[in-house]
C-alpha positions in Angstrom: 129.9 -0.7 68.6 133.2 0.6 67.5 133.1 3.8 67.2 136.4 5.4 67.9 138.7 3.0 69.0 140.3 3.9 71.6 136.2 4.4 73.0 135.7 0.8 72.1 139.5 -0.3 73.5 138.1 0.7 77.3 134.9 -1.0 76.7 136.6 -3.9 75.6 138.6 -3.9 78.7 136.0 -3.2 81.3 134.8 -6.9 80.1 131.6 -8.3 78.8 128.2 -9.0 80.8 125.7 -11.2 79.2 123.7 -8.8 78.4 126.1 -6.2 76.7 127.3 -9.3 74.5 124.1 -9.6 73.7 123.6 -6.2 72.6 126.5 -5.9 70.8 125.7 -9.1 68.5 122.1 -8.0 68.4 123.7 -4.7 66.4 126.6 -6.3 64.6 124.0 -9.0 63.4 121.4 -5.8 62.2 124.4 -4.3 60.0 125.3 -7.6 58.4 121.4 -8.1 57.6 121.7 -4.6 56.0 124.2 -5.0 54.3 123.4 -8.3 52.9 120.5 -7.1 51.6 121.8 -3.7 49.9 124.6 -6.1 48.0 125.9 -9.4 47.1 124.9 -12.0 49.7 128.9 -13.1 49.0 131.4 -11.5 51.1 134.0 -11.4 48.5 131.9 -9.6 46.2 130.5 -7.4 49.3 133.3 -5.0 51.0 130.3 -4.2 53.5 129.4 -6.9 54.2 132.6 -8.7 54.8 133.7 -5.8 56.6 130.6 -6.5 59.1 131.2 -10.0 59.2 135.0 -9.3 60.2 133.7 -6.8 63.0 131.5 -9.9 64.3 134.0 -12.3 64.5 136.5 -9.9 66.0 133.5 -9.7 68.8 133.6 -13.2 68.9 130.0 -13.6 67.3 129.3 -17.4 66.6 129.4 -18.5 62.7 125.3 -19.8 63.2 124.8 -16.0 64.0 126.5 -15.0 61.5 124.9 -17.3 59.2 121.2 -16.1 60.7 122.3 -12.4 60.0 122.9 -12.8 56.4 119.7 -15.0 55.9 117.5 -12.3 57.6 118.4 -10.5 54.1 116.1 -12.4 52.4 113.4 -12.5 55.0 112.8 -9.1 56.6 112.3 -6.9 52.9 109.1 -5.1 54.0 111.7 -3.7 57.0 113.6 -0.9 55.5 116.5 0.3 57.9 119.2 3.3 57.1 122.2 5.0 58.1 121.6 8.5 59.9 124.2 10.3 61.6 123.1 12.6 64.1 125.3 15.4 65.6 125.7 17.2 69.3 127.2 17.8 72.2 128.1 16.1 75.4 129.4 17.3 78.8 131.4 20.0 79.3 131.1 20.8 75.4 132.5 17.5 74.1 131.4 16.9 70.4 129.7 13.7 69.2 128.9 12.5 66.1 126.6 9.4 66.5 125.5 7.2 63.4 122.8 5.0 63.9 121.1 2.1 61.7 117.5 2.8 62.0 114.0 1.7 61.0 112.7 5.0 63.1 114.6 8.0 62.8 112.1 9.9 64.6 112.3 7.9 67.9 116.3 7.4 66.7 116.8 11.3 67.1 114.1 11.8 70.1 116.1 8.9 72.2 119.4 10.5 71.7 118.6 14.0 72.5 116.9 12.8 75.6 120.3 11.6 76.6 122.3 14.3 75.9 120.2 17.0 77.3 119.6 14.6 80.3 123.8 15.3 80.5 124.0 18.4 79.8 124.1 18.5 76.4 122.2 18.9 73.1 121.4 17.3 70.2 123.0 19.8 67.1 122.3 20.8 63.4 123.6 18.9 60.8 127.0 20.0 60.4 127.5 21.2 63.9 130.3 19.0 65.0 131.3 17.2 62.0 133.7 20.3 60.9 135.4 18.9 64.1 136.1 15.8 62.5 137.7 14.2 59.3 137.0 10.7 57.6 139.6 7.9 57.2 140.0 4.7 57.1 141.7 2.6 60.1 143.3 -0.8 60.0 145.3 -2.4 63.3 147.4 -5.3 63.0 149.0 -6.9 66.2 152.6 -6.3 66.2 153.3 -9.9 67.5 152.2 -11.7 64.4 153.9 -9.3 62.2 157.0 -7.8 61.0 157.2 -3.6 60.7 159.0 -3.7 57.3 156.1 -5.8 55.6 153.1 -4.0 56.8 155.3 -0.7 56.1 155.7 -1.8 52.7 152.3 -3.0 52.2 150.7 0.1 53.3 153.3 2.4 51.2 152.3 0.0 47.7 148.9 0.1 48.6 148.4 3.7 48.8 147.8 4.1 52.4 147.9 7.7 53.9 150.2 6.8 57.0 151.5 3.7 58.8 152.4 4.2 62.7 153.8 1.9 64.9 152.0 2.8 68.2 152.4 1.2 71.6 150.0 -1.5 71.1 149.9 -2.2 67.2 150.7 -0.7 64.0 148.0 1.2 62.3 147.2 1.7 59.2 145.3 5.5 57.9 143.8 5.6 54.4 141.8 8.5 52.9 137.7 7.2 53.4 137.9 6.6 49.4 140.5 4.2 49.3 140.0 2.2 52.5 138.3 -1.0 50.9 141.4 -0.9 48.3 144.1 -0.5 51.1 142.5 -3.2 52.8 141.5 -5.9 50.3 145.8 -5.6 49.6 146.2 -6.7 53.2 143.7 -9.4 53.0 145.9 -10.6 50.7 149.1 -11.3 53.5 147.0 -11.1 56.7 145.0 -13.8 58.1 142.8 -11.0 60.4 143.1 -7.7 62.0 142.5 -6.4 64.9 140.0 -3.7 64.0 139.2 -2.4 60.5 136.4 0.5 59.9 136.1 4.1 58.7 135.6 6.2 61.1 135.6 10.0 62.1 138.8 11.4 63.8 138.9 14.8 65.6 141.4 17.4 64.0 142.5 17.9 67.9 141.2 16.3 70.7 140.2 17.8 74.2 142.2 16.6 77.7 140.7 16.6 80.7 142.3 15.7 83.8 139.6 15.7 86.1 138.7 12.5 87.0 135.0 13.1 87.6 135.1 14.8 84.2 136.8 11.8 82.6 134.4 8.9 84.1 131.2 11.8 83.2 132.1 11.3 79.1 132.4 7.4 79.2 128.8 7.3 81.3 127.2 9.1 78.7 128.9 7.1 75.8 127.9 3.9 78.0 123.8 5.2 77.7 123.8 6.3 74.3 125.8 2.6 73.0 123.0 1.1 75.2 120.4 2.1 72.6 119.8 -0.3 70.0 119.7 2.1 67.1 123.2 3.5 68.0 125.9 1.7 66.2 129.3 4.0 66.2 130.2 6.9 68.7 133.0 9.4 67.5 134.2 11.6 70.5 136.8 14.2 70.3 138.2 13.3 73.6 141.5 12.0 74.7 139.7 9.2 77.6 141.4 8.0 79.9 140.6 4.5 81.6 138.7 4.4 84.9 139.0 1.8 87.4 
């Protein structure tokens, strides 16, 4: 899933198999069946759920799948899943904060700690990495659809934290509380985004320039987004692309 985006910017460039698409909708598809059934079947009346069906279509998920997600809602109510986030270390001391949508947490937490400790890691306390990280909200808007001056203004009337204008779109920071409020105000003028979420961002982030070390961190983020209770990896890592 998205996790942190420059984690799901390389995935997103290494290109899509088959099979990871069809992981990826398999999870998108669980969190739009979650959060269909915690609220409003409507995604107007549902920031969570209209955030999840933005994610999909940003993966290119097909409307019928969509569709099939939200009327899972009504079907699966003996299946109970919930959000745990689970907290460790990877190589070379890396922190991780992994949330998960689970129906298991037991063989959630036992699957996870396998792979870190298989990587020389371990699974932490609760607590032990997320002093690491703060919670905002993220929005990225192509800069080729868009002018600077009206998402600049948008984001300063809406009460957004900061507005950059980075390399490959502008984004968009809100304090976790008023991300759904910062964003329903660009709804209003924006057609679609290129990635919206709240996620956890490292206070400072480690380098490595090690190449071995580099392509170590995105193998182990590659096994842990291969397990299906995984949805969102935060990393406080500066990665750099491998070839």
């Amino acid at each position: 899933m998205a996790g942190h985006s420059h984690w799901a910017g390389i995935k997103h460039k290494k290109g899509r198999a088959d099979k990871e698409r069809s992981k990826i909708f398999s999870k998108l598809s669980r969190e739009i069946t979650v959060a269909a059934k915690l609220g409003d079947k409507n995604p107007e009346m549902n920031p969570r759920l209209r955030s999840a069906i933005q994610a999909a279509k940003q993966a290119n998920m097909p409307k019928d799948n969509i569709a099939r997600a939200i009327s899972k809602s009504e079907i699966n109510l003996d299946k109970n899943y919930e959000n745990l986030r689970y907290e460790g270390f990877g190589p070379f001391n890396t922190a991780f904060i992994i949330e998960t949508l689970t129906d298991n947490k037991n063989r959630s937490a036992s699957s996870i700690r396998t792979v870190l400790q298989k990587n020389g890691g371990r699974l932490g306390e609760t607590g032990s990495t997320t002093h690491l990280f703060y919670r905002c909200g993220i929005i990225q808007i192509d800069k080729n659809k868009y002018k600077e001056e009206e998402i600049f203004e948008t984001a300063t009337n809406s009460g957004a934290k900061d507005c950059l204008n980075t390399n490959s779109c502008y984004e968009i920071i809100t304090e976790k509380e008023d991300f759904y409020k910062v964003k329903s105000e660009f709804e209003k003028k924006l057609n679609n985004f290129i990635y919206s979420g709240i996620e956890w961002r490292p206070y400072s982030y480690l380098n490595f320039n090690k190449k071995d070390q580099n392509e170590k961190i995105i193998e182990v983020l590659e096994i842990l987004d291969e397990l299906d209770d995984v949805q969102n990896i935060y990393i406080n890592v500066n990665l750099k692309e491998t070839k």
